[in-house]
C-alpha positions as CSV (number, residue, x, y, z in Angstrom):
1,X,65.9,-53.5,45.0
2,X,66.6,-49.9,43.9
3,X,64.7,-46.5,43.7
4,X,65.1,-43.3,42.6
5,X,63.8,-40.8,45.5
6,X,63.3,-37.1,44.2
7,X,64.3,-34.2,46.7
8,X,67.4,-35.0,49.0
9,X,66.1,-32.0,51.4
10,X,65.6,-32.9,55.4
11,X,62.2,-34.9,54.5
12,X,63.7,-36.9,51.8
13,X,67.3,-37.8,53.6
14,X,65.7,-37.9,57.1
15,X,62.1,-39.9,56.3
16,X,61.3,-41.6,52.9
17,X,65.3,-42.3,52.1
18,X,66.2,-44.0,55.7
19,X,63.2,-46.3,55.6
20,X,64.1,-47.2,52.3
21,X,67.9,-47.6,52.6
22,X,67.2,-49.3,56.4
23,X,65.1,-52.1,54.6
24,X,68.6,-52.5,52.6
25,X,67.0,-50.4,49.6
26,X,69.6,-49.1,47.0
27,X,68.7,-45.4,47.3
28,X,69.4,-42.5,44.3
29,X,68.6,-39.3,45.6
30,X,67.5,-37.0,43.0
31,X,67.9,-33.1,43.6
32,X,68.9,-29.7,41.9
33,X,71.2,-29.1,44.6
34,X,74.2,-29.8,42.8
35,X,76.9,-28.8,45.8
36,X,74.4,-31.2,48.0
37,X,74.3,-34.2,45.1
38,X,78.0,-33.6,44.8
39,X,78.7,-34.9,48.7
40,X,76.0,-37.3,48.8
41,X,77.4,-39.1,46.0
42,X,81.0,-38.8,47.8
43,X,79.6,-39.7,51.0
44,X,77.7,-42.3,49.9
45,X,76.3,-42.2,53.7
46,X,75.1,-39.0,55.8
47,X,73.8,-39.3,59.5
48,X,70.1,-38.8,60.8
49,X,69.8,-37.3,64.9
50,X,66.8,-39.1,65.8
51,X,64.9,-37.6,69.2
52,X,62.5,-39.0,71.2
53,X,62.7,-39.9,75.0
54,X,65.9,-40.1,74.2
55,X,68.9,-38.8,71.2
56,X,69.9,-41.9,68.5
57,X,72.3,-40.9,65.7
58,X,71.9,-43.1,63.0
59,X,74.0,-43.6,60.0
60,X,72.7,-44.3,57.1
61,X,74.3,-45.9,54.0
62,X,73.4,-47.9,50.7
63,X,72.7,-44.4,48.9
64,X,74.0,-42.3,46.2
65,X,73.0,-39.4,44.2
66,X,72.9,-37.4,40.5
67,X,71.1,-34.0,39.3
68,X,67.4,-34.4,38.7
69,X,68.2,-32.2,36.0
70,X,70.9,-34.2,34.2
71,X,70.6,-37.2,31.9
72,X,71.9,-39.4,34.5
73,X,68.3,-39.4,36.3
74,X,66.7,-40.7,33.6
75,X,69.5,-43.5,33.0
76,X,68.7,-44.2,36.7
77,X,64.6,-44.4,36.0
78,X,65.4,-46.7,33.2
79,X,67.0,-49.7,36.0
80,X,64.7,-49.0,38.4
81,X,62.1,-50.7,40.8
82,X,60.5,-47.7,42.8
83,X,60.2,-44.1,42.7
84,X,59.5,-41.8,45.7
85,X,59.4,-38.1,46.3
86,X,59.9,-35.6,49.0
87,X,59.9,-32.4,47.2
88,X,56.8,-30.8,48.2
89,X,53.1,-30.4,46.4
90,X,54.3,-27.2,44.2
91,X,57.1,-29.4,43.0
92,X,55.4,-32.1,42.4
93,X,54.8,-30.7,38.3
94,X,58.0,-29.4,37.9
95,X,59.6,-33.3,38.2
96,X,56.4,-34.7,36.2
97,X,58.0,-33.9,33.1
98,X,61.3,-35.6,34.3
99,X,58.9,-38.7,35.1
100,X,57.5,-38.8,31.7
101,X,60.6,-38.3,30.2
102,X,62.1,-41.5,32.0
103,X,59.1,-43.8,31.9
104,X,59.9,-42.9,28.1
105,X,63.2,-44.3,27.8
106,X,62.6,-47.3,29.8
107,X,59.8,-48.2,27.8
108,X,62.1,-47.8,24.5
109,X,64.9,-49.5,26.1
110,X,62.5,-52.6,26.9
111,X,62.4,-52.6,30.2
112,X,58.8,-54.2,31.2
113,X,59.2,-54.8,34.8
114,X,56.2,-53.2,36.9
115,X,57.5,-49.7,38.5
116,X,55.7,-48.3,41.4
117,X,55.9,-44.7,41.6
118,X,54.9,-42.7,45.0
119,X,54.7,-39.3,46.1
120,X,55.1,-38.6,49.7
121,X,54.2,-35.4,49.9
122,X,51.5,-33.2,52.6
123,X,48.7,-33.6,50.3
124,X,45.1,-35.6,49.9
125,X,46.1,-38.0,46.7
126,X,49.1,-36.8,45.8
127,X,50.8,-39.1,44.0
128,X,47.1,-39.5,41.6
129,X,48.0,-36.1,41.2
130,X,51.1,-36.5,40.2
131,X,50.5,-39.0,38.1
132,X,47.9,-36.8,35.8
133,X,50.7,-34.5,35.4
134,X,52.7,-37.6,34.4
135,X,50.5,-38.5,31.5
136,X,50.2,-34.8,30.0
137,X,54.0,-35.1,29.2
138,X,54.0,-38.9,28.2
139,X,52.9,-39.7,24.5
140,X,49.8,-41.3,24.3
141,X,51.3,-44.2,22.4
142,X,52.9,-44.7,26.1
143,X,49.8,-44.9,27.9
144,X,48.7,-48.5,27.4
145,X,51.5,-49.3,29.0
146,X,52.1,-47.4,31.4
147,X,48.6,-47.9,33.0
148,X,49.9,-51.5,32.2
149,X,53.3,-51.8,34.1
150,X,53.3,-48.4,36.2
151,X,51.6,-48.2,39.6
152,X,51.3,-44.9,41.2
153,X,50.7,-45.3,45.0
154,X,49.1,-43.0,46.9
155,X,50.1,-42.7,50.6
156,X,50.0,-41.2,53.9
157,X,53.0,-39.3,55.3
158,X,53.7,-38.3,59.2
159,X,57.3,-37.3,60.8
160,X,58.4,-34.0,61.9
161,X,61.2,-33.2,60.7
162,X,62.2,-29.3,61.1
163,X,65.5,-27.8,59.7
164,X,68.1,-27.8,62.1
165,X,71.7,-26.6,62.3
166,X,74.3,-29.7,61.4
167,X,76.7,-30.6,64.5
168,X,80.2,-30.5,63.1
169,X,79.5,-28.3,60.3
170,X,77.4,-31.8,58.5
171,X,75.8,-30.5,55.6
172,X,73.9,-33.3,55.5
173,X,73.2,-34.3,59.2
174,X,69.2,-34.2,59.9
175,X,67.3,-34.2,63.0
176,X,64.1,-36.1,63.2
177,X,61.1,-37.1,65.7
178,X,61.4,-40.5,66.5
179,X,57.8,-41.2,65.4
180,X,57.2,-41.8,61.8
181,X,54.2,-43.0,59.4
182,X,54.0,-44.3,56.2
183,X,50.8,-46.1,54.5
184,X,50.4,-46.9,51.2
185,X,47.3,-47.5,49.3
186,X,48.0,-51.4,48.3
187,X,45.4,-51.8,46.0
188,X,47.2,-49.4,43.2
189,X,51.0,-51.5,43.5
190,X,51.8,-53.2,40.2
191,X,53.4,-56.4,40.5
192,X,54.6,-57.3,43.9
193,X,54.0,-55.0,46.6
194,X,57.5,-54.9,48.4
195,X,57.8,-55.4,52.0
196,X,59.9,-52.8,53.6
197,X,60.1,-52.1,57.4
198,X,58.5,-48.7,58.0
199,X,55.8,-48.7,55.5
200,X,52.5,-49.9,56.1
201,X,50.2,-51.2,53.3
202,X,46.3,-50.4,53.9
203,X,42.7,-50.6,51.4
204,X,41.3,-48.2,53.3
205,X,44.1,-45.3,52.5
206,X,41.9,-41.7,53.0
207,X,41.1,-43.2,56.5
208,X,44.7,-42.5,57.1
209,X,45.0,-39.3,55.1
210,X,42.2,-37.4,56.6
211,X,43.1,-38.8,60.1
212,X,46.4,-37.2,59.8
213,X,45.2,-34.3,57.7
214,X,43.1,-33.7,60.5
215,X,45.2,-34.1,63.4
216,X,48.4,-34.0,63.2
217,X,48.3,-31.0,60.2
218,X,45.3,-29.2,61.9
219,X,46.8,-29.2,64.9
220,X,50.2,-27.8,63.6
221,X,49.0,-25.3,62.5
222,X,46.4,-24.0,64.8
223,X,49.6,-24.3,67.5
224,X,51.6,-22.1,64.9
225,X,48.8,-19.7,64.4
226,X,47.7,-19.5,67.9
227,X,51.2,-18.9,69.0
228,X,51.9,-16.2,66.3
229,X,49.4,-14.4,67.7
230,X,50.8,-14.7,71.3
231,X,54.2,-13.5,70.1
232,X,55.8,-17.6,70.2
233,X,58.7,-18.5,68.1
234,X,58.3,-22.0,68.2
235,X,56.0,-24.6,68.4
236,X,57.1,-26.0,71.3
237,X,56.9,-23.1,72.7
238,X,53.3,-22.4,71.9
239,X,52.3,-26.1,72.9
240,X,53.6,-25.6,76.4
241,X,51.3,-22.3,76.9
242,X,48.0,-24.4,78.2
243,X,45.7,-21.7,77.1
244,X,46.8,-22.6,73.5
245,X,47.4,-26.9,74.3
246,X,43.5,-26.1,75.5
247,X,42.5,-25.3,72.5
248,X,44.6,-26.8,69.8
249,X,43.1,-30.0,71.6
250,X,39.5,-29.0,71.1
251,X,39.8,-28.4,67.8
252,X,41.7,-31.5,67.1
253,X,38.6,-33.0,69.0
254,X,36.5,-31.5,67.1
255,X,37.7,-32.6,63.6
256,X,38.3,-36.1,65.4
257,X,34.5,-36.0,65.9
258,X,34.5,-36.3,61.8
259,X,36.6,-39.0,61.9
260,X,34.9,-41.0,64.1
261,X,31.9,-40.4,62.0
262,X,32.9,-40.6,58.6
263,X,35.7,-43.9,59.4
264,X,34.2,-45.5,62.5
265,X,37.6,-44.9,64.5
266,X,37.2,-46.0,67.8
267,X,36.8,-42.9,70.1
268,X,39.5,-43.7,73.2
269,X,41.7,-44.5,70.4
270,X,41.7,-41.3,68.5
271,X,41.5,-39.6,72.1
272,X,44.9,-41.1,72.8
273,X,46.5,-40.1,68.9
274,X,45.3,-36.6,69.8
275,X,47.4,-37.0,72.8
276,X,50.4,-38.4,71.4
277,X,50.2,-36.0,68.7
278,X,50.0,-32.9,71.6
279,X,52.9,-34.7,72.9
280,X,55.1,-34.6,70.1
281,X,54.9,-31.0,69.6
282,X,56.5,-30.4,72.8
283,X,59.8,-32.9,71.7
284,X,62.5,-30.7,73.8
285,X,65.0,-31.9,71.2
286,X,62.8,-30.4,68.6
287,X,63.3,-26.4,67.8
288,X,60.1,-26.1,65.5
289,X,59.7,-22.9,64.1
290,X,56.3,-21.2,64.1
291,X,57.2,-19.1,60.7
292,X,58.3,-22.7,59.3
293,X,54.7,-24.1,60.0
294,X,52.7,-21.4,59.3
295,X,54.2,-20.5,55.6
296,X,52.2,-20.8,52.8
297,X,48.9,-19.9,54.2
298,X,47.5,-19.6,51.4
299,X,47.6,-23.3,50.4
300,X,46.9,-23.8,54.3
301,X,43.9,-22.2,54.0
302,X,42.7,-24.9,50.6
303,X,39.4,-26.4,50.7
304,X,41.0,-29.8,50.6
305,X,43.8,-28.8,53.6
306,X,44.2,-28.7,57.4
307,X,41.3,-26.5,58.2
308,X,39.0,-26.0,56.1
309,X,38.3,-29.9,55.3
310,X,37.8,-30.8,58.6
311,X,35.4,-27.8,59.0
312,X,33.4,-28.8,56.2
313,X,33.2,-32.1,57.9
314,X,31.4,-30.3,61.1
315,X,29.2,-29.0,58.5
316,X,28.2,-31.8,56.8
317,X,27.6,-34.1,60.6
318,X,26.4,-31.2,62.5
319,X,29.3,-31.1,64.8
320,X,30.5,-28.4,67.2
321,X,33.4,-26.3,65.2
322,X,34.1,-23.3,67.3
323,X,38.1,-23.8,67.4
324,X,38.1,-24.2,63.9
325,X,36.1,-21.6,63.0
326,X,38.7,-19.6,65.2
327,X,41.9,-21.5,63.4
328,X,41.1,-20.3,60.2
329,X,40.4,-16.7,61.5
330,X,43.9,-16.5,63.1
331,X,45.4,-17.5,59.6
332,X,44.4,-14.0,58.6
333,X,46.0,-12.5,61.3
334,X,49.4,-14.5,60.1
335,X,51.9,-12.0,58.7
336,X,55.0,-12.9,57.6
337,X,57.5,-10.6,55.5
338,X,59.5,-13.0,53.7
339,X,56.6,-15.3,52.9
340,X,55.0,-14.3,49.4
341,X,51.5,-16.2,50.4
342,X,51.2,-14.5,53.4
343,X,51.8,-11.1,51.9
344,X,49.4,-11.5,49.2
345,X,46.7,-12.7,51.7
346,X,47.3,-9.5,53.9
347,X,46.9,-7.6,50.7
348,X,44.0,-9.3,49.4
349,X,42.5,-8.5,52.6
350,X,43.2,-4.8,52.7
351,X,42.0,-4.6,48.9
352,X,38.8,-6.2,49.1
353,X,38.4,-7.2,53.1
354,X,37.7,-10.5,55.2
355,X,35.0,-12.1,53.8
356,X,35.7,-11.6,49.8
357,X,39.0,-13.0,50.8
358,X,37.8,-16.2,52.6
359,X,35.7,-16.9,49.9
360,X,38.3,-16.2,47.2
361,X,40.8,-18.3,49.2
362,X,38.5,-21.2,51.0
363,X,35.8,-21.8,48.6
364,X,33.5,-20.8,51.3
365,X,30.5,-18.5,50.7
366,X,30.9,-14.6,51.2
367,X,27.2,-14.6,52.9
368,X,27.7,-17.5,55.2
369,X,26.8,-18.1,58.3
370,X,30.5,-19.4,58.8
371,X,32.0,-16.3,57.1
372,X,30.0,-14.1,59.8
373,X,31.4,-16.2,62.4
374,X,34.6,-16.7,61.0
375,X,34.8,-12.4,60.4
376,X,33.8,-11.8,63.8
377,X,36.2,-13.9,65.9
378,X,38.7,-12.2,62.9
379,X,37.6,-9.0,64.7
380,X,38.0,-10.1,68.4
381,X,41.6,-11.7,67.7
């Protein structure tokens, strides 16, 4: 079996690639990185630091690599059986085109073998998405047969995996957690649905996305927002201060509380996830930075993202959101120099002030009784 995987970054080589070159997976990276494609494709193996209880170094093999902007991409798309990417949700239209262009030429070269195509990226849907960007670049005369032959999967993606500095001057050494989670919607495969160890098929798909949207991401970032505010670098840092575990765990419990509403998750069960989740931000192997979690508030700050979703879920059951409510307020308070969302938030609010701004940014009413609470606990930060 082969695939082409877009975006050889520290995600792609150190989550999505392994899994697919353990389960014995011919894997084609595919990056704009040209001095990293130019190793990789030397190498033709890199190693992975995984850290848990304990440090593993694995070495993966079975891979190669070309330049997602060269011909030899779309040669590769042509032979293929799966695509994946790792190159995160802004990127995501960029490598559309590049799709299009390669579902192309595999349908002229007469290649009718189903292709299954998924984005593994920190969004609700993404490879649907990604697919709709897909089919503005692919000639209609195409899209019979794509819908035909092509399935894109969504799924459900979970492993931290934070830069860190190579031992032995590696390049392409990573260093991941030693938990990881992939589900896959099964019900969107065409043709067989391979069996690969590490990913997990499922019907029931946004169970999994919201329950990691709202744990694991809303809990990232409240720790990483939190913490700014306390003067933490990292998260682990932050996660060790038990003012901040305290309440990064009630608002975790209180999205949870949607959850086990809206999905019928059993209670002591998501009690427990929250835990292990609380646990794995304290990975002493792990050097998390708070600026690396808490970029891009902007996007952060999305009505479909890590905090104002769940928060529209205590809205809509009625449930207590007071951390939440105080999560999104510290993401105001984020500043960050070399970020150009969280400059252009800290400028939107000293142009037109708080509650314009969470409105122009969240979706959520100006007059709200949430804006008023979310403005005042701005106020007391």
């Amino acid at each position: 079996m082969k695939a082409v995987h877009f975006g050889a970054g520290n995600i792609g080589r150190g989550f999505i690639g392994k899994v697919l070159a353990d389960a014995n997976v011919a894997v084609t990276f595919a990056d704009v990185d040209a001095p990293l494609v130019d190793q990789l494709s030397h190498d033709q193996s890199y190693k992975v630091k995984v850290v848990g209880s304990e440090c593993v170094v694995d070495t993966v093999t079975h891979i190669t690599a070309v330049n997602s902007a060269s011909e030899a991409v779309i040669e590769q798309m042509i032979h293929t059986d799966m695509v994946t990417t790792a190159v995160g949700p802004n990127v995501l239209d960029i490598i559309a085109k590049t799709i299009a262009k390669g579902l192309t030429h595999r349908f002229e070269a007469g290649n009718n073998q189903p292709l299954n195509i998924i984005a593994c990226e920190n969004m609700v849907r993404g490879t649907t998405h990604l697919k709709n960007e897909v089919y503005k670049h692919l000639n209609a005369i195409y899209h019979a047969q794509a819908d035909e032959l092509v399935g894109f999967v969504d799924s459900a993606v979970d492993r931290i995996v934070p830069p860190s500095d190579a031992a032995n001057d590696d390049p392409l050494e990573v260093t991941v957690e030693s938990f990881s989670e992939w589900i896959v919607d099964k019900q969107q495969f065409k043709g067989n649905i391979p069996v690969i160890a590490g990913m997990e098929t499922t019907d029931n798909l946004m169970a999994f996305v919201e329950r990691k949207l709202f744990t694991l991401n809303t809990g990232h970032i409240m720790t990483a927002y939190l913490g700014a505010l306390k003067g933490h670098e990292t998260v682990r840092d932050a996660i060790e201060d038990a003012d901040i575990r305290a309440q990064v765990k009630t608002a975790m419990q209180e999205s949870g509380e949607v959850l086990i509403r809206r999905y019928g998750f059993d209670r002591d069960m998501h009690n427990a996830y929250i835990e292990k989740i609380l646990s794995r931000f304290a990975n002493p192997y792990l050097r998390d930075e708070i600026d690396r979690v808490g970029r891009q508030p902007i996007r952060k700050l999305g009505a479909n993202d890590r905090l104002v979703k769940p928060l529209l879920g205590t809205i809509e059951y009625g449930t207590d959101n007071q951390l939440l409510l105080k999560g999104i307020a510290a993401a105001f308070k984020y500043t960050n120099d070399t970020d150009p969302q969280a400059v252009e938030l800290q400028t939107s609010l000293n142009d037109i002030g708080l509650r314009a701004t969470l409105e122009k940014y969240t979706g959520l009413a100006a007059d709200s009784d949430v804006a008023q609470q979310i403005e005042a606990l701005y106020h007391s930060l």
